[in-house]
N, C-alpha and C positions, 0 to 999 in steps of 0.2 A: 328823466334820464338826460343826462349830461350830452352835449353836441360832439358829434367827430372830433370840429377842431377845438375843441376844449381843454386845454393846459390845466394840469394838476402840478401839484408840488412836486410830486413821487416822477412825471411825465421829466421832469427838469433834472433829477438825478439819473433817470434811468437814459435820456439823452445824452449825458455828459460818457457816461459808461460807453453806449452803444457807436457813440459820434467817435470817441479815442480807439473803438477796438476797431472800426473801418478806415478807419484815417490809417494808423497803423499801416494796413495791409495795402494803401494807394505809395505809402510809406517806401515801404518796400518794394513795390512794382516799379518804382522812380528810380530808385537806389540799384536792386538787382540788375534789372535788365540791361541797363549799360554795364553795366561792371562784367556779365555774365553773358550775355546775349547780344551786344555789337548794338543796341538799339541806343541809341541817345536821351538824354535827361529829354530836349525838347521835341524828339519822335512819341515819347512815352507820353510826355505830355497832350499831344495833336490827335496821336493814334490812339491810344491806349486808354488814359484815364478817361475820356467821356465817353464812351460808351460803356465802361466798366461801372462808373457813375451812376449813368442811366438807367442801368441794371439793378443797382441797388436802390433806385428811385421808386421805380415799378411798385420793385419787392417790397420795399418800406411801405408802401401807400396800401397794396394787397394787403400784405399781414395786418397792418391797422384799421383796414375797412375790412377784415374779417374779424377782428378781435371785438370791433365795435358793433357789429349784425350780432354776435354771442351776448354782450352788455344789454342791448334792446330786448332781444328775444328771451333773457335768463330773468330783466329786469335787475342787474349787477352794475353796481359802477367799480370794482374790482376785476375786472378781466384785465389780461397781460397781455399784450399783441407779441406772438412770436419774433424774436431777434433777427435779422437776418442779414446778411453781409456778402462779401468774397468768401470766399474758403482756402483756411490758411494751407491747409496741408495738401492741397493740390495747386497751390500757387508757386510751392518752392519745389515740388515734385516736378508740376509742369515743365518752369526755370530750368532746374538742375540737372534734370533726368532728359525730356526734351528738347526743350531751345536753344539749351549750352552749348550742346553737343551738335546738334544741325551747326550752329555759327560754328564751331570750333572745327567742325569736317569742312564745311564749306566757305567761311568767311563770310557768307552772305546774312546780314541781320532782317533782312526782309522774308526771305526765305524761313528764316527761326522764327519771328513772330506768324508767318502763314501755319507752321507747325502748332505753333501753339493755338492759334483757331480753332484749327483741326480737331486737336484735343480738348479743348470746351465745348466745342458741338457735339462731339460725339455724348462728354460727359454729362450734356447735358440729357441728351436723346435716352440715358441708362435712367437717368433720375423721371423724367415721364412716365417710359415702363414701367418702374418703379412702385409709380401708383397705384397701376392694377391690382398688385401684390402684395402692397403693404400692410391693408386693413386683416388680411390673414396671418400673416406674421405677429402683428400686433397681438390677435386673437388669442396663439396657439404657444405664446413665451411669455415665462414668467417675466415679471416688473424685474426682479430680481437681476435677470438676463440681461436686458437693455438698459438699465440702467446703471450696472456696475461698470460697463464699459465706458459710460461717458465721467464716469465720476474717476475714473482713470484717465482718462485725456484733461479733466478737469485739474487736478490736483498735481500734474506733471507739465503737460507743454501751455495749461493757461496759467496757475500759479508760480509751479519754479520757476521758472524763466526770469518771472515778470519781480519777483519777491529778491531772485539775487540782482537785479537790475536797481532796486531801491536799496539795495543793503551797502548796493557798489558807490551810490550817493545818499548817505545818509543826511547828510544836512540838509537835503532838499526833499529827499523821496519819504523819509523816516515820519516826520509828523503829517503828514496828510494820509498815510496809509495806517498811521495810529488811530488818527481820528475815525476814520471811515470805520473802521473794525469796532472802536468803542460805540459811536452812534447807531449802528445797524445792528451790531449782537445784541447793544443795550436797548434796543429802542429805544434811544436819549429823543429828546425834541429838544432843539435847538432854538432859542431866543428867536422873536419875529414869524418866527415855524419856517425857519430856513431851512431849503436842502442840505442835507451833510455833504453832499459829495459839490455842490456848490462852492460849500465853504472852505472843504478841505484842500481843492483846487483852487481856489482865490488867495486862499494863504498860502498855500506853497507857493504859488507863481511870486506872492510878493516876496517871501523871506529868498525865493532862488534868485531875486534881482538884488535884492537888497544885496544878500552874502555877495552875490559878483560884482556889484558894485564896488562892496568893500575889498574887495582881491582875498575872500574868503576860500572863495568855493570858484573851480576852473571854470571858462564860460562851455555854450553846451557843442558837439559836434558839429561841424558844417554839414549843410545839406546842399546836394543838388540844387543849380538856381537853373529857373527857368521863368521867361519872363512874363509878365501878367497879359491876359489878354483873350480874348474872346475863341475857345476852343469847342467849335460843333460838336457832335460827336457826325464820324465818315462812313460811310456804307463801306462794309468787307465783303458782303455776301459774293462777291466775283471771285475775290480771295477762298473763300472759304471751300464753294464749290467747285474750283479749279485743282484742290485737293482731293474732294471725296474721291475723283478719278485717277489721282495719282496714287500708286506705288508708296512715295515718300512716309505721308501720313499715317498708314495701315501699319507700319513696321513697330510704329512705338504702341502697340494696341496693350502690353504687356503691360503697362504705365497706365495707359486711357480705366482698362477692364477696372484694376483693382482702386482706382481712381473714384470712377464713376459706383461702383459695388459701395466703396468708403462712405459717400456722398448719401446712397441711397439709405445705410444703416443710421448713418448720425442722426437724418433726416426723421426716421422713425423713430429713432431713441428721444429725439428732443419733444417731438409730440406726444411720446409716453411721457416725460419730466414735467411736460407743460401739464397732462391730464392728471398726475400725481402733485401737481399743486392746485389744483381744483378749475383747470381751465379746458375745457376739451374741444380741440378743435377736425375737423373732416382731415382723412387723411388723404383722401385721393385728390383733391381742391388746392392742398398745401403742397404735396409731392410734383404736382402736375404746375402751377405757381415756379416753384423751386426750378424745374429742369426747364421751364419756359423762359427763366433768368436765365440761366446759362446760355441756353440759345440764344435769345436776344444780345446778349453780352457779345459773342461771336459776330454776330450780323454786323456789328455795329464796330468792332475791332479789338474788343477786348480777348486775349489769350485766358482767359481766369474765371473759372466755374463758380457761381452763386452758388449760396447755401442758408438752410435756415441752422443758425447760432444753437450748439448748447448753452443755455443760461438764462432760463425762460424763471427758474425759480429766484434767482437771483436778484433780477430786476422788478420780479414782483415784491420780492422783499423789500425792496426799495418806494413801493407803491407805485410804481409805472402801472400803464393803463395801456395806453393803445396810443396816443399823439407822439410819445416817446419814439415812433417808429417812425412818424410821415414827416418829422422834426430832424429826424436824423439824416432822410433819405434828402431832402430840400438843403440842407447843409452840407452835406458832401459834396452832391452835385453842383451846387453854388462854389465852393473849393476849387473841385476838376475843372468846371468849365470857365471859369477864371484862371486857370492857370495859379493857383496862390495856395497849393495843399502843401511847401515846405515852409511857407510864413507864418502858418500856424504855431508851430513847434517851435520858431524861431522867439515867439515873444511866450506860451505857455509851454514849460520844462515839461518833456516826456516825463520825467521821474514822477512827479506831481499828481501824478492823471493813473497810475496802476495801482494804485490803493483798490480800485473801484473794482479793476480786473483781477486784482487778487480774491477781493471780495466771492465775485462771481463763481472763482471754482472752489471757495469752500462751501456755499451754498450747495452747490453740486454735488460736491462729495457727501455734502452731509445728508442731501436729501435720498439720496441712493439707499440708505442705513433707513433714512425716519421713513420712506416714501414704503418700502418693501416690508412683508409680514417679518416678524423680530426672528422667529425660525429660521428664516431665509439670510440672517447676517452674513453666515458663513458661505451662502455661496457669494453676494458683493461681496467680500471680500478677496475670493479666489479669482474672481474676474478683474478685479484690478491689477494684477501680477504681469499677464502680456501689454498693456499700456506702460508698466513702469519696464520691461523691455525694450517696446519703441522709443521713448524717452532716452533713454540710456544711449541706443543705438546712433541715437543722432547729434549726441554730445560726444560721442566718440569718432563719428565722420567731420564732425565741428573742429574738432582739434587735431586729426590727422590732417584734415583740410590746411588749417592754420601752419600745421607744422613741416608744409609742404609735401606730405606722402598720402596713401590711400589705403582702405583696406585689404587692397588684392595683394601689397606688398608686404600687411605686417600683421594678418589675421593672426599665423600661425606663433608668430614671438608672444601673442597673449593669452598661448594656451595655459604655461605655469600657472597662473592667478586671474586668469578672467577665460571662461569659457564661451571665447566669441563667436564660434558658430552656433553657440546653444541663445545666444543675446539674440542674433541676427534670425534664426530660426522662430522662435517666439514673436518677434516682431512684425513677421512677415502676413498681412493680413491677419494684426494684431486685434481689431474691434470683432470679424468674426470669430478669433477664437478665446476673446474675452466671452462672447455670448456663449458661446459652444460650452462654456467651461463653467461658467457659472448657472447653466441651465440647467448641465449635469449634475450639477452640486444639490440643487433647487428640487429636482425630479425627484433623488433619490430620496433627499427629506422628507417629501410628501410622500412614497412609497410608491411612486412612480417608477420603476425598475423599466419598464415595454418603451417608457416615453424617453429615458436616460441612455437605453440601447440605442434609439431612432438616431438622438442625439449625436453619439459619438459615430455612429457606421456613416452620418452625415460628414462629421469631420474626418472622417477616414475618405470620403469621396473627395472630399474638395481640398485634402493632403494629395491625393494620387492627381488629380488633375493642375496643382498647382496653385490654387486660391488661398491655401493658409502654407507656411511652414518652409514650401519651396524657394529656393533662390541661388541664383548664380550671382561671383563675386566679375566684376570689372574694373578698368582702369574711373571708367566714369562713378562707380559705387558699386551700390546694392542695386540687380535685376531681381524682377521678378521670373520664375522659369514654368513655362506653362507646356504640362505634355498631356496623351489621353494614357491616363494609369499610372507613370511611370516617373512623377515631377518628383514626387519626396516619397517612395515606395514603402521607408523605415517608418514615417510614420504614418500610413496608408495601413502597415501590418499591424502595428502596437494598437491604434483605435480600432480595428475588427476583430484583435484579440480583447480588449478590452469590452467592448459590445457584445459578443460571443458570452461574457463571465459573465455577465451582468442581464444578459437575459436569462442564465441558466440558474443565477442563485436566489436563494429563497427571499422571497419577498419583505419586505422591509413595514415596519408598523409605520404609520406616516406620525409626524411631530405635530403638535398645536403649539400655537402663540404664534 
């Protein structure tokens, strides 16, 4: 059996992936928070990125010394060490939703980073809990369920995004995400047994210098500078719990709740992904891991909640193993606490480097289809439907944003030809009602009618309280709106009429295959 620190081939491609999707999100926390929250390129730098770092350090080392106790104990030198990162979609929620708005009410950018503490501690403290309850969850929902939901974030905010972002530079982006897709669907092996994703990165970066050299192709955006140098990460915890007693904190809890809920679901679904590619790992060890990042991330002054990564099948398809993680986590953190995470980008072209991330959410999606009984198509498929709402929802605040107005002022102009409270509705605690919806789907196939009812009078609860479907429009976005009974009543009624029919009608012959 192969050592810990044991580098493989597959270890060096699945690095390259892992290293660009955390960079990425340190990316953006440099970028954002000045622009958005009053905080400075070299605050972000001092406060921020090392302890966020650090966070991802942990985690990197955990997940690979669990994936590697699996390898000894199964006798496998294919095991995949779970992904693990920041979390994007409670990074920009955080940002947008919390931090904005404290600077923008009060001016004070110290103030807005305490907030955002606030809300990683707590998100972390949901993902803990979490743990107790997630090996039941697991138990008691179809593959079908938890898996269509991630193969819908896969396919919309990791793919489009990243797909019209090379299309937008072709001459740069274009042949390395060729390559990567013909080497991985094909299983090519590459001269020397080089990594594809090595290679396809090594040539892009040259042809994107080359072309700008030649005054082909325009050079790439500036980034924030901030200067190189030796950045600890600082103790917040005085910060942190000088909140839990305040007032301030608790107000955005509408944010933190379906936040930290988000965090705990992905969580589960990526360990279902991982077990449907043949790796299975404890779920209470990885959950409790998970929300321990978060916390420490806080402690330490990061506003931005850990998480483990959808795209566990991904990188195994790539032949990552377990170093792929403890490689990534030593690298970042070397980055932050250097002070040098925009130098990066400055010499390898971001276009270059999402071939690999595109990769990853077709693996996704496809595994959702090949992972679940063939029966069960139709329900992943009906669960990917509120994910391509979320999606949706947020290229249309993208471009109101841009185009100076909000949704509170022009919902109603897009009732003719876009039905946007029906977008905005579906989107609203979108991953539980991808599950909700394709479990239903899943139940009924197998002639489960009692377990299809449970299902839906469950989404009728958590319509009337507020966790799927409810929302208030504001000048700042989309709230979430949380009452007891009375959050989205219309569809609190439809799913108990719904549940009500479906207990009462004749039982269903269940399907095989």
């Amino acid at each position: 059996m192969d050592g810990f620190f044991r580098i493989s081939k597959g270890d060096l491609d699945g690095f390259f992936g892992l290293f660009i999707d955390n960079l990425l999100q340190l990316l953006l926390i440099i970028t954002l928070c000045p622009m958005l929250c009053g905080i400075t390129a070299s605050e972000v730098a001092v406060k921020i990125l090392p302890g966020a770092s650090l966070s991802i350090l942990v985690g990197n080392f955990f997940f690979a010394w669990q994936a590697w106790q699996v390898a000894v104990r199964e006798n496998r030198r294919d095991v995949t060490a779970l992904p693990y990162g920041i979390n994007t979609v409670s990074l920009f929620a955080f940002i947008v939703v919390i931090m904005g708005p404290v600077y923008r009410q009060t001016g004070d950018a110290n103030l807005a980073w305490r907030a955002g503490l606030f809300a990683c501690l707590l998100s972390g403290l949901m993902e803990v809990a979490g743990a107790f309850c997630g090996d039941f969850l697991r138990r008691h929902l179809p593959r079908a369920a938890l898996l269509s939901s991630l193969a819908g974030i896969a396919i919309t905010f990791i793919s489009m995004g990243f797909v019209f972002q090379i299309f937008a530079s072709p001459s740069i982006g274009l042949v390395p995400m060729l390559l990567i897709l013909i080497c991985y669907a094909g299983r090519i092996r590459l001269p020397l047994d080089l990594p594809a994703g090595f290679v396809a990165v090594t040539l892009g970066t040259l042809l994107a210098h080359g072309l700008r050299a030649a005054g082909l192709t325009p050079h790439g955006a500036d980034l924030p500078t901030v200067a190189p140098g030796f950045h600890p990460p600082l103790w917040a915890g005085g910060d942190v719990l000088a909140f839990l007693f305040s007032r301030d904190g608790w107000v955005h809890l509408s944010v933190i709740v379906p936040m930290g809920l988000f965090n705990v679901i992905g969580s589960l679904q990526s360990l279902e992904s991982a077990a449907a590619a043949g790796d299975q790992f404890p779920t209470r060890s990885s959950l409790l891991v998970n929300g321990a990042g978060s916390i420490f991330a806080a402690f330490f002054g990061s506003p931005f909640a850990t998480t483990i990564y959808i795209g566990h099948p991904g990188w195994k398809e790539m032949g990552a193993r377990w170093s792929y993680s403890w490689l990534n986590g030593i690298a970042i953190s070397f980055l932050a606490l250097a002070g040098i995470v925009g130098g990066v980008l400055r010499f390898v072209p971001l276009e270059v480097t999402l071939g690999i991330l595109l990769w990853i959410g077709v693996v996704i999606t496809a595994q959702a289809f090949q992972a679940s009984p063939p029966r069960h198509a139709v329900a992943v498929a009906t669960g990917l439907i509120p994910a391509l709402a979320a999606w949706l929802l947020v290229q249309i605040e993208t471009s109101l944003r841009i185009a100076g107005t909000n949704l509170m002022t022009t919902a109603d102009k897009f009732a003719p030809t876009l039905h946007l409270h029906g977008v905005i509705a579906l989107s609203q605690g979108f991953l539980v009602t991808s599950i909700l919806y394709s479990a239903v789907t899943a139940f009924v196939i197998d002639g489960k009618k009692y377990h299809a009812a449970i299902a839906l009078t469950s989404a009728a609860l958590l319509s009337a309280v507020g966790l799927i479907h409810a929302f208030r429009l504001t000048p700042n976005g989309v709230e979430n709106h949380f009452a007891w009974f009375t959050a989205a009543p219309d569809f609190a009624i439809a799913y108990l009429v719904a549940a009500t029919a479906v207990w009462f009608l004749p039982a269903s012959k269940p399907q095989t295959g």
